[in-house]
N, C-alpha and C positions, 0 to 999 in steps of 0.2 A: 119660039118666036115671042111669045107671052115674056118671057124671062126679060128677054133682050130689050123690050120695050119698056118694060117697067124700069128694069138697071140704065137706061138713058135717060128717062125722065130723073129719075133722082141721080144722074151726073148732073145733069141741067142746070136743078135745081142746089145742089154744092155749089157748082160754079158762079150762083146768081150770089148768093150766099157767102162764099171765100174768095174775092176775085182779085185775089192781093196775088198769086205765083203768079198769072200772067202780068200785072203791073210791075211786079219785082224785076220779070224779066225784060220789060220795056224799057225800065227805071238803068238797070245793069248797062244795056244795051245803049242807050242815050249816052251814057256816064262813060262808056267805054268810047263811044265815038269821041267827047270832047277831049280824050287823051290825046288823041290822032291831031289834035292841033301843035301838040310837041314837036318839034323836028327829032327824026330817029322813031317814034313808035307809031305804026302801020296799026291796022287794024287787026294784024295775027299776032302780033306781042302787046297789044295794049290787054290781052285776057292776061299775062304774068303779071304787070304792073294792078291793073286792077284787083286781082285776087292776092298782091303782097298790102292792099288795104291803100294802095293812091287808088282816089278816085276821081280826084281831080287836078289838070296841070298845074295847078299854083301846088298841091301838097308833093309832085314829084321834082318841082325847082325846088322847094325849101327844104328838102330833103337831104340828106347829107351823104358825100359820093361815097363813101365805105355799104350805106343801107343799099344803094342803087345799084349796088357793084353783086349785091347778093340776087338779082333778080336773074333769071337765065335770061341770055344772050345781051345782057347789058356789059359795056366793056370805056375804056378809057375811051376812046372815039366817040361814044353818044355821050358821053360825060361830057366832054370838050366841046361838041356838038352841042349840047344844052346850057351850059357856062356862056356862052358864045350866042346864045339866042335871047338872052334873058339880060 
């Protein structure tokens, strides 16, 4: 029991300390939502586009449909769809 309590208090004190992974993942999270104002990407395919380095809608319009074409489940239809919103 001794162990346990000591090893929480110095998670604690990490967390008070490095409290940058949970803001990263806030940060991600926010960043991921403003994708979803694109027509065509949801909130299950904005994790592809995000992790191919768009992190925000203006860098997935200026982007160029060959790059967009390599994202999974991206296809001529959200292409056309996106051309078409902008």
């Amino acid at each position: 029991m001794l162990f346990k309590e000591v090893f929480l208090r110095l998670k604690n004190r990490i967390k008070k300390l490095f409290p940058f992974k949970s803001n990263f993942r806030r940060r991600e999270s926010v960043q991921r939502e403003r994708l979803t104002s694109l027509p065509g990407i949801g909130e299950n395919n904005s994790k592809f586009f995000y992790e191919a380095g768009y992190t925000t809608p203006e860098s997935i319009i200026l982007a160029k449909d060959e790059d967009l074409m390599s994202i999974p489940g991206v296809g001529i239809a959200f292409i056309k769809k996106l051309r078409e919103h902008t």
